[in-house]
N, C-alpha and C positions, 0 to 999 in steps of 0.2 A: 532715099534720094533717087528719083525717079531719071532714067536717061544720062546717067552717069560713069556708066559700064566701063566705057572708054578712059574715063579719067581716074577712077579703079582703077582700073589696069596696068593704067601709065605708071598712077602713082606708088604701085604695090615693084613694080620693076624699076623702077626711080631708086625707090629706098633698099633694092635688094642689090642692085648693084654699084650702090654708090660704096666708093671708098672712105668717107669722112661723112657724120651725121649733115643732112640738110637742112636749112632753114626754112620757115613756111615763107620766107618772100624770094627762096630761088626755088623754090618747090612750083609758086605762085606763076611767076615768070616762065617757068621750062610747059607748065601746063597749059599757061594762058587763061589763068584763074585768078579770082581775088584771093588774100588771104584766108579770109572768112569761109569761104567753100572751102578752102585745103584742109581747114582745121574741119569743117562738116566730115571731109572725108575720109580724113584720119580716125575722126571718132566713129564712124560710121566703120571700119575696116578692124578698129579695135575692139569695136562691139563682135565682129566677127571670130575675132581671133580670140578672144577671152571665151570660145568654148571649149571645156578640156580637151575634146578631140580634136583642137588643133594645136601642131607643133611652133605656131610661129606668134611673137608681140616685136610692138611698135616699141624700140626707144627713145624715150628723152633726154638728150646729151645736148650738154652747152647751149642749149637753144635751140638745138637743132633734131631732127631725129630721122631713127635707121631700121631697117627690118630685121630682127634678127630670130633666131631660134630661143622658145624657152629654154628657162636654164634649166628646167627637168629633164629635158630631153637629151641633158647633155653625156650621160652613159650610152646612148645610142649613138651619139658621133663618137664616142671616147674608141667604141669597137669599133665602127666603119675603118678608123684610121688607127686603130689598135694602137693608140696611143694613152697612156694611164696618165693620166692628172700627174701632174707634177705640182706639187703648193709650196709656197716661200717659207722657207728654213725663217726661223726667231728673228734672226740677224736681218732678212732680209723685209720682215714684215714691219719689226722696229724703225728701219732706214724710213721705208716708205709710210712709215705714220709720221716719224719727222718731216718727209718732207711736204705730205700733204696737209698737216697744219702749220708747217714753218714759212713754206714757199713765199718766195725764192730765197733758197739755201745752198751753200755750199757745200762742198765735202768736209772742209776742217770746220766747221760750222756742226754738222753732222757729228763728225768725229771725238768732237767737244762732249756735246749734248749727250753720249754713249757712252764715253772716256776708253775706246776701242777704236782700233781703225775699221773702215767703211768700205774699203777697195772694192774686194770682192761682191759683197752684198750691191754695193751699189751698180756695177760691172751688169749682176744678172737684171738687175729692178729696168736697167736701160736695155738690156739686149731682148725681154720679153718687152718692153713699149708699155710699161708702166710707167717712168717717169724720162726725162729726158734734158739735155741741155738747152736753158734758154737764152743764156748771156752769159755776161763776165762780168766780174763786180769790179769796180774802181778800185787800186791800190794798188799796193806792193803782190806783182807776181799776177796781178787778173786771174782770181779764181774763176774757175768756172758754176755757173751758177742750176741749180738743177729746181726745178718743177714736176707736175703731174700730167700726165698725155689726157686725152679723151679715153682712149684704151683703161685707163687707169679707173674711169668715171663709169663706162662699160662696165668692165671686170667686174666693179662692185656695187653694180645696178642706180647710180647716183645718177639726178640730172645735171650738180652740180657741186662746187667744191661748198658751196653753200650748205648742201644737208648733208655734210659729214657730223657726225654727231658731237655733240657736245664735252666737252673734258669734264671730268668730275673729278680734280684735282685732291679733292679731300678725301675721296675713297681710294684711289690712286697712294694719297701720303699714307693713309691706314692701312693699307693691304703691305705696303713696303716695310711698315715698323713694325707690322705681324711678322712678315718673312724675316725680318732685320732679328727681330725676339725668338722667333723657334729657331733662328742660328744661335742663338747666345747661349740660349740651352743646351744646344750639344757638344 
């Protein structure tokens, strides 16, 4: 893309500083581009960035997308900020697959579906910005109603709640009456 340095530029600092993925038609807008170029130059910056020696790719989130660092790269930020991974405890990874194939779900909703309570789990899934309050449900008491953030979509490289993957509820009943049967056993 010949004479487009500028719009590079713009757009690689656009996406690195944005807080929330962009869309190509404010992307379009802030640049003074058509769509159709923005998407030129995002494949064109992707192409760049898809060489191993570099640290950074383009995300696709909700529509919209962000600059971020690969995810290999991320034991080198893990030191910078000597911060060790922290990953979700059982409980809390449970919560958040209810809530990413239920949504919008409740807590006692949740709490059903586990036959556990959810406090806690649910406490950490919102205070990391993986899932979040989106309303309240009509009834008795207005529960509150929880969903998945974009962080959430992030976190686990999705463009959308769309390619979460498939249940295979049959493999699921089998794996459970295996476990159910080597309990029975002992």
């Amino acid at each position: 893309m010949l004479f487009r340095e500028t719009e590079i530029a713009g757009l690689e600092a656009l996406l690195l500083v944005a807080n929330e993925p962009l869309t190509l038609e404010h992307l379009a807008g802030i640049l003074e581009l058509d769509p159709a170029e923005v998407v030129e130059i995002l494949s064109e910056i992707q192409a760049r960035y898809d060489n191993p020696a570099c640290g950074f790719m383009i995300f696709e989130v909700n529509g919209g997308f962000k600059l971020g660092t690969k995810p290999e790269m991320s034991h080198y930020i893990e030191t910078l900020y000597h911060q060790p991974t922290q990953g979700l405890s059982g409980a809390a990874l449970e919560v958040l697959a209810i809530i990413a194939y239920k949504q919008p779900v409740t807590k006692g909703e949740i709490d059903f579906l586990r036959g556990v309570q959810s406090d806690r789990a649910l406490a950490t899934l919102v205070e990391k910005g993986l899932t979040q309050e989106i309303g309240r449900k009509e009834g008795p008491g207005r529960p509150i109603i929880y969903g998945t953030t974009e962080q959430f979509l992030l976190h686990f490289g999705l463009r959308s709640l769309k390619n979460l993957p498939e249940l295979d509820f049959e493999r699921i009943r089998e794996a459970a009456k295996k476990e159910l049967d080597e309990e029975n056993e002992t």
